[in-house]
TORTOR-496346 format. One line per 10 residues: number of its first residue (from 1); their letters; for each residue x, y, z of N, C-alpha, C. Coordinates in pm, whole numbers, plus 50000, padded with zeros to 5 digits. Atoms other than C-alpha are relative to their C-alpha. Example, Ala and Ser with C-alpha at 12.3 -4.5 7.8 and 13.67 -1.06 7.14 Angstrom:
2
1	AS	50089,49881,50000,51230,49550,50780,50090,50120,50000 | 49918,49881,49994,51367,49894,50714,49923,50109,50073
//
This chain:
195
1	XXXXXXXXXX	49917,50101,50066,76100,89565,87500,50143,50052,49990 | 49828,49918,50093,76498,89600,87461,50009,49913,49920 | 49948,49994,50102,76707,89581,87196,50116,49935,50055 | 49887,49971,49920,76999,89388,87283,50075,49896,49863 | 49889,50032,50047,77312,89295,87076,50074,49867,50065 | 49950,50121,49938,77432,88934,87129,50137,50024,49933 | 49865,50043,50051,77803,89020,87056,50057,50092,50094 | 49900,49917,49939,78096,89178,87215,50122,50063,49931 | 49911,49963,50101,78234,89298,86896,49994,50179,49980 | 49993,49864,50010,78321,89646,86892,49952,50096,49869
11	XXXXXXXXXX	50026,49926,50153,78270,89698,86514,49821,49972,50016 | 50182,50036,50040,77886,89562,86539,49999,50071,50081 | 50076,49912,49909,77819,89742,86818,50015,50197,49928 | 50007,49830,50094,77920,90119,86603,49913,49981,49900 | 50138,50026,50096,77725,89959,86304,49858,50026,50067 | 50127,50012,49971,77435,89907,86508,49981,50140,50076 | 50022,49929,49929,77476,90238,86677,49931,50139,49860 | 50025,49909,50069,77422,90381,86347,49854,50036,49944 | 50171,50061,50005,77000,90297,86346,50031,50113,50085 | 50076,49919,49938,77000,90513,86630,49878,49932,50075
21	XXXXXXXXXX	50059,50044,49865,76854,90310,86863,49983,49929,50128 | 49931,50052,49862,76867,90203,87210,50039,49881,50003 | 49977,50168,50008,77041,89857,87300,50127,50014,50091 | 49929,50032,49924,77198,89684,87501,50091,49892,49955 | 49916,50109,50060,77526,89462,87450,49998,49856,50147 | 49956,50131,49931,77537,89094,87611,50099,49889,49942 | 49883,50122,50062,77837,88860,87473,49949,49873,49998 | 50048,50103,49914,77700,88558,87431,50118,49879,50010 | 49882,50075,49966,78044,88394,87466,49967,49820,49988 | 50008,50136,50030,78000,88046,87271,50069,49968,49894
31	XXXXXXXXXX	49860,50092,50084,78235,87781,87144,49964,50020,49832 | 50007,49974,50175,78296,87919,86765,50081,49890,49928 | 49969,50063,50056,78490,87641,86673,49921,49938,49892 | 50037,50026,50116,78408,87510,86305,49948,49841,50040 | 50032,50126,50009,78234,87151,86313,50042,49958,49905 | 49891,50066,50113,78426,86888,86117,49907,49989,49864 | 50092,49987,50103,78297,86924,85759,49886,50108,49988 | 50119,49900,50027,78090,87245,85806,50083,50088,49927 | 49975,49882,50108,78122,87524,85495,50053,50078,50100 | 50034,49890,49959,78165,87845,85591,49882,50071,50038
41	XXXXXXXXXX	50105,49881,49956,77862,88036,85521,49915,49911,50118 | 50113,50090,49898,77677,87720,85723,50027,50027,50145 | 49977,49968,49904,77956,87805,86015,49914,50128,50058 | 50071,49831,49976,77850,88181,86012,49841,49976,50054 | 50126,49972,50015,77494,88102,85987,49961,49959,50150 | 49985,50059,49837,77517,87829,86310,50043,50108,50118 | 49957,49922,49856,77697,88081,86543,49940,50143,49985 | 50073,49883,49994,77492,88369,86444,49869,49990,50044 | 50131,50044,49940,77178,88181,86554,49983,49986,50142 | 49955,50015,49915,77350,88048,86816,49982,50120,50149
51	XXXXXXXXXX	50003,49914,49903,77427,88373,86982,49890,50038,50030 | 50148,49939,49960,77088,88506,86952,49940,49933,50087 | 50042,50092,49917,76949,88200,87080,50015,49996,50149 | 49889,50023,49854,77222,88157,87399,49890,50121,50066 | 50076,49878,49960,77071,88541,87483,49853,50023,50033 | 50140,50011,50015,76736,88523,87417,49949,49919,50108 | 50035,50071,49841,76676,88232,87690,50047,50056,50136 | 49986,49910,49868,76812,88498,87943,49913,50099,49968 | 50089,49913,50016,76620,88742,87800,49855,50004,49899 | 50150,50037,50103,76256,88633,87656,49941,50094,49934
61	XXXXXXXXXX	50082,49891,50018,76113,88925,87617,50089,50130,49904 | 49907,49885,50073,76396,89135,87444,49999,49949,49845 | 49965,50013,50121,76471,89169,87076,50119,50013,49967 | 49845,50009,50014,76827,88996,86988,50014,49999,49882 | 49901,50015,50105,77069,89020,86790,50123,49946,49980 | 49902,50098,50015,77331,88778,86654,50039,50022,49861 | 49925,49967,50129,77578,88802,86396,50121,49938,49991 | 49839,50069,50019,77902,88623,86296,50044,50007,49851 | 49953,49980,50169,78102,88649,85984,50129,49913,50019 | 49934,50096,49986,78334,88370,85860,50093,50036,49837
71	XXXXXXXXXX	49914,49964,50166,78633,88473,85567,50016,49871,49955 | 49982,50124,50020,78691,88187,85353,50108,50028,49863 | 49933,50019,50152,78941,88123,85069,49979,49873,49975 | 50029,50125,50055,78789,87849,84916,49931,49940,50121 | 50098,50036,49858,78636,87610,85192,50122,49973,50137 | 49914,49925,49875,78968,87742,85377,49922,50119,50140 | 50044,49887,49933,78829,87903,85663,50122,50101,50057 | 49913,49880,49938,79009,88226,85785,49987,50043,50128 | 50069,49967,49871,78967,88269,86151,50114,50148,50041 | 49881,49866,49935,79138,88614,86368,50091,49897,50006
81	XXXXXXXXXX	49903,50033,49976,79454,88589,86368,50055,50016,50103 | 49925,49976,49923,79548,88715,86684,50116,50005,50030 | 49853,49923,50006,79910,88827,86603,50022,49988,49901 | 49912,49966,50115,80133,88949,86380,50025,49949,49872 | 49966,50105,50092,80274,88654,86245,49892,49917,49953 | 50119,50067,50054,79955,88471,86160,49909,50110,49910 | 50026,49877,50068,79824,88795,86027,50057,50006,49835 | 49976,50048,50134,80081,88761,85772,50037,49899,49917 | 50033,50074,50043,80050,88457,85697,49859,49992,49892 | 50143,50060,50041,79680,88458,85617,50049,50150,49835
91	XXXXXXXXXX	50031,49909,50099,79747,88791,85425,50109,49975,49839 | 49921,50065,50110,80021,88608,85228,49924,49909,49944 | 50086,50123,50042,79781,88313,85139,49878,50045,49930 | 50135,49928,50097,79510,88573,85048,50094,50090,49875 | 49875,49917,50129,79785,88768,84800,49914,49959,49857 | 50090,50053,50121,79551,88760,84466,49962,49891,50001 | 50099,50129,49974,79304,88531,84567,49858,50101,49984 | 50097,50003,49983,78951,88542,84584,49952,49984,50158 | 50020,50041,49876,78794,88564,84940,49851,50052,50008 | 50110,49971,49945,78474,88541,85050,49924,50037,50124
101	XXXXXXXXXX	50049,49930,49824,78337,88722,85389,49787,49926,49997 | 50116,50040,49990,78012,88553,85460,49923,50022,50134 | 50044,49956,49952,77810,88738,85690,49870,49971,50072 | 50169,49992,49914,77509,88597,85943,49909,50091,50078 | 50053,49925,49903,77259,88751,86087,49865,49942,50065 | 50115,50038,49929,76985,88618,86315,49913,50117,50100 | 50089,49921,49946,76711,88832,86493,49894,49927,50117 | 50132,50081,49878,76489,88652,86776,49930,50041,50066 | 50117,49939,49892,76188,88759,86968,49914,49885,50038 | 50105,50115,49945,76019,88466,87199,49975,49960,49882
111	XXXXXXXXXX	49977,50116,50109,76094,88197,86986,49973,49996,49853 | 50056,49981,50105,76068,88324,86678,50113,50080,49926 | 49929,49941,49989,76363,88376,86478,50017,50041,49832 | 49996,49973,50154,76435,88563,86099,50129,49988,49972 | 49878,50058,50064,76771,88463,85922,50048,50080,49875 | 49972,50042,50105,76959,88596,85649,50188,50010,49978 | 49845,50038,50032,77328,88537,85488,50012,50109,49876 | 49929,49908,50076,77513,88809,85328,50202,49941,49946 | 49849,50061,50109,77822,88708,85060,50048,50170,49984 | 49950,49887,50074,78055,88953,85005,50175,50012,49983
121	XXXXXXXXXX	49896,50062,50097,78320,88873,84726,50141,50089,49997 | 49902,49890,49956,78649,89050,84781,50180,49931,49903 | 49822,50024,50037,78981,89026,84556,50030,50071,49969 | 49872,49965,49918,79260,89064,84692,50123,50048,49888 | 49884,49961,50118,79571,89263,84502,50080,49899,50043 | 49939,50037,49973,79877,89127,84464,50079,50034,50095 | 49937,49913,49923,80064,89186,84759,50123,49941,50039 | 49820,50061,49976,80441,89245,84833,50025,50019,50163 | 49995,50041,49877,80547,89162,85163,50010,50138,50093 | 50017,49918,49877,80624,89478,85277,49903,50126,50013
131	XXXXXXXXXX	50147,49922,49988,80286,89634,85174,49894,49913,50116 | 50040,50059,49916,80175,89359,85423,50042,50041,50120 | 49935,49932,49818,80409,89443,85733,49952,50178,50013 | 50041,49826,49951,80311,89844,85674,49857,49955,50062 | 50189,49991,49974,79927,89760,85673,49992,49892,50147 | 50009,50088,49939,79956,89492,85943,50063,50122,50190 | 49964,49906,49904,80156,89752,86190,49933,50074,50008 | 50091,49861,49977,79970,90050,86092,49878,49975,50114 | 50110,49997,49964,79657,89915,86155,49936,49890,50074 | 50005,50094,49897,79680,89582,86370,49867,49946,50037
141	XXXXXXXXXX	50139,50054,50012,79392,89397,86280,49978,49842,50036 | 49961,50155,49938,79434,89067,86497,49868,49970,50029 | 50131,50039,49969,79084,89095,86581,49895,50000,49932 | 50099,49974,50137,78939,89100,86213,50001,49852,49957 | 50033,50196,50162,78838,88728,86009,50108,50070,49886 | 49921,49958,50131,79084,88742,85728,50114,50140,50073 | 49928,49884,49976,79336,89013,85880,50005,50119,49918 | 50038,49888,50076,79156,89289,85685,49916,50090,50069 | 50069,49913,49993,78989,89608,85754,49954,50037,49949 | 50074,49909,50220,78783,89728,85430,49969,50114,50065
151	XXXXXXXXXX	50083,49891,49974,78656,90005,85609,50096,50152,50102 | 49854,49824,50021,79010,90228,85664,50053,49897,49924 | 49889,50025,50059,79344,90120,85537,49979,49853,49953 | 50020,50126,50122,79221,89747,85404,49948,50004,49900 | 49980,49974,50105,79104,89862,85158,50082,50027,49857 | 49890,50012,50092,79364,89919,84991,50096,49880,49959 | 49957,50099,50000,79424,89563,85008,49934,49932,49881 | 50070,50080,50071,79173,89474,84761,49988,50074,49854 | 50004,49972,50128,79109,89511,84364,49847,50031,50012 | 50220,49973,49963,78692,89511,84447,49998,49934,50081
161	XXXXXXXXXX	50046,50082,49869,78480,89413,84657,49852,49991,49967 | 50153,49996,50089,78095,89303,84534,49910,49914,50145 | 50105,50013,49905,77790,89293,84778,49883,50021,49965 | 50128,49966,49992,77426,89352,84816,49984,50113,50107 | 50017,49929,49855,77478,89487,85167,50106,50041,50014 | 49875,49963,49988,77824,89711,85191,50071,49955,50148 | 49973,50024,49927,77781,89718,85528,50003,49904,50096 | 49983,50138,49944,77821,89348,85582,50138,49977,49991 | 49804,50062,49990,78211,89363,85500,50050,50080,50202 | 49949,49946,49878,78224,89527,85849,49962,49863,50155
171	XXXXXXXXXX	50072,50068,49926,78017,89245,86041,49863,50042,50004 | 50123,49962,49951,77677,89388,86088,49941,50012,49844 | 50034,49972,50129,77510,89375,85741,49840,50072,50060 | 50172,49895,49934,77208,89714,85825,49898,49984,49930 | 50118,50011,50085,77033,89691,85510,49933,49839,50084 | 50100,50156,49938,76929,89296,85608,49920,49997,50116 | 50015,50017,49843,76916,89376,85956,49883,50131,50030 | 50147,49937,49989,76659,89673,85911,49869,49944,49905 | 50170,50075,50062,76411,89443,85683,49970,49879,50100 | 50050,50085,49910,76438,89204,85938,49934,50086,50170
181	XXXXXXXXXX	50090,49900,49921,76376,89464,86241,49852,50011,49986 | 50125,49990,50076,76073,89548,86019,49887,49922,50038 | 50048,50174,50019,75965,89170,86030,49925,50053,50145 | 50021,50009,49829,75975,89241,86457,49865,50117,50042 | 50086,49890,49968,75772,89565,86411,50056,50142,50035 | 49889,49960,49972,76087,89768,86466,50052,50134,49894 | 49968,49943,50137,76151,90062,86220,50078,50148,50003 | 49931,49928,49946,76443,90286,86272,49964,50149,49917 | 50042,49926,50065,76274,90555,86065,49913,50066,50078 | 50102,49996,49892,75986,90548,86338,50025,49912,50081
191	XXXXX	49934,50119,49894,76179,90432,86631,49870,50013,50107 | 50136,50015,49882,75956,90240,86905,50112,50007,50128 | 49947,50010,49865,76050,90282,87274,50066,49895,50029 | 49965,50090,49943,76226,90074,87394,50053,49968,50140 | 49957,50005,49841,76349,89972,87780,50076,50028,49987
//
């Protein structure tokens, strides 16, 4: 059986490298656009199924993985910013707010798939503009939800940050994602072979 990673996200793929066990990455490269009137966590939840799904019908026999995470200020969604200037925008609009990172994760093995949704509550300091342009240069996070990093220098962007699963502010929430493994028969404690 493999193990394969339905994303092409660089941060899930180090999370998931941290199990320690074999896998393979496939992108499953599908339209993330928000449907008119969908939440957040409902977006997240849709394109985290999604990917697994997309994957899984190329590969029946493998055990996927799908994941998407959707920032929200309010039922504002936060998508990458992909530059600078939108960067600080979003990080001006998050400036002592409340933001929520809502975290999917789907698991599939021949048609059979386990689900769960990780919240994780994050406010934001007040921030002066040019604690925004340092953190935004330093660390050039165009390819983060919410133009944050919690896990170097964004941190320091925030007053707290409240979870179940820490490592869901990164994308990959492990705790969820090893009780669901579990579910598959999967147990990175007593890793099974895999192809």
């Amino acid at each position: 059986m493999k193990l394969i990673l339905a994303s092409g996200s660089r941060y899930r793929q180090m999370m998931l490298q941290r199990l320690g066990l074999p896998f393979e990455v496939q992108p499953a490269n599908i339209d993330e656009r928000p449907h008119t009137g969908e939440t957040p966590d409902a977006l997240a939840q849709r394109l985290a199924h999604a990917k697994a799904a997309h994957v899984a019908e190329k590969h029946p026999d493998a055990l996927v993985i799908g994941s998407d995470q959707v920032a929200a200020l309010g039922d504002l969604i936060l998508g990458k910013p992909g530059h600078h200037a939108a960067a600080v925008a979003q990080l001006r609009q998050m400036s002592g707010q409340t933001v929520y990172f809502h975290t999917a994760l789907c698991v599939h093995h021949q048609h059979t798939c386990q689900e769960r949704l990780v919240q994780i509550k994050c406010q934001f300091r007040s921030l002066e503009d040019t604690e925004i342009d340092y953190y935004l240069t330093t660390e050039q996070p165009y390819d983060t939800a919410g133009s944050a990093k919690a896990e170097s220098l964004g941190i320091t962007l925030l007053e707290s940050m409240h979870s179940d699963d820490p490592t869901a502010i990164i994308g990959l929430p492990l705790i969820a994602l090893t009780d669901l493994l579990r579910h598959f028969g999967v147990n990175p404690l007593r890793p099974t072979p895999f192809a």
